[in-house]
N, C-alpha and C positions, 0 to 999 in steps of 0.2 A: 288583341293579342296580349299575355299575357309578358308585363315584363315591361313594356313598348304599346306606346298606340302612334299610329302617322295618321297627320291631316292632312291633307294638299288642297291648296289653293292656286289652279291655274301649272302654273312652272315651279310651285313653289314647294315643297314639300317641310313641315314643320313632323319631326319625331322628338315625343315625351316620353322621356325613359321614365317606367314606372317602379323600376328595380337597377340594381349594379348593375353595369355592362359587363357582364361576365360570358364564358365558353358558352355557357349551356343555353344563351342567347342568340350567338353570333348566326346557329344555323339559318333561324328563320327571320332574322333581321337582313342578313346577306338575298335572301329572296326576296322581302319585300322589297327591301331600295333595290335591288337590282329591275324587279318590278316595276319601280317609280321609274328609274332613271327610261326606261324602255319606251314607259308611256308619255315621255320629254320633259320632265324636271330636271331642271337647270341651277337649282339652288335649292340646298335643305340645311335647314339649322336642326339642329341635336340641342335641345333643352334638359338638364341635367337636375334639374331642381328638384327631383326626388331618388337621384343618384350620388351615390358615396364614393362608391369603386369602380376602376374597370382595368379590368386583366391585359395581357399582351394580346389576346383574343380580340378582346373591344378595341385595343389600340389598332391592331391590323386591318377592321372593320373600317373604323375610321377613317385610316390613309387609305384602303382601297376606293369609299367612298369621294375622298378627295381626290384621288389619283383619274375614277371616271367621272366627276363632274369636270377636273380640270380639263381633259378632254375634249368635252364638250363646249367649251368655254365659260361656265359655268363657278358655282362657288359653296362652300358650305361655312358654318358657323356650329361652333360649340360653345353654348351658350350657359348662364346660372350653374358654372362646374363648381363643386366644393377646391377650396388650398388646395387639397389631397391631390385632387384631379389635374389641375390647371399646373401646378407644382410640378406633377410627374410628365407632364406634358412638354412643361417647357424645358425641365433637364435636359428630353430627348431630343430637345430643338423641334419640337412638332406644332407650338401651339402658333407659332404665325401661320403655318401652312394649314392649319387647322381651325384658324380663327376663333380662337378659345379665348373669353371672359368670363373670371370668374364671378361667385354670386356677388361680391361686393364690386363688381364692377359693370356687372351688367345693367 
């Protein structure tokens, strides 16, 4: 995929953003994990290490993600976010629920 590739491992799903989390992403990333979640991933981390930005787009993505692993009993991780990211994450009170480290903490 352009943008985004997902690996899975078992229950595990690992997605590397290969661009911003922007709009013109969210369509076909909202299918894939929706896809994953279907086929029983229980846990995906979002690795951010070639990510700068992400829109209120990517943010909504995000929490919905959260919102169907919580669900399931399940969990995610936002991993290697730039400042920018992790910054704007935690203004919104998102990044506990979102499990967001940034790159210097990852």
């Amino acid at each position: 995929m352009d943008g985004y590739r997902i690996e899975r491992d078992g229950g595990k799903a690992s997605v590397f953003m290969e661009a911003d989390l922007k709009s013109a992403l969210v369509p076909s990333m909202h299918k894939a994990l929706k896809q994953s979640l279907k086929e029983g991933v229980s846990e995906m981390v979002f690795d951010f290490s070639k990510a700068n930005v992400v829109d209120s787009s990517g943010i909504g993505l995000l929490v919905a993600a959260s919102n169907s692993l919580e669900l399931r009993g399940g969990r995610m991780a936002v991993v290697n976010a730039p400042e920018s990211i992790a910054g704007l994450l935690k203004s919104m009170r998102l990044h506990e629920r979102l499990g967001v480290r940034a790159r210097s903490q990852a």
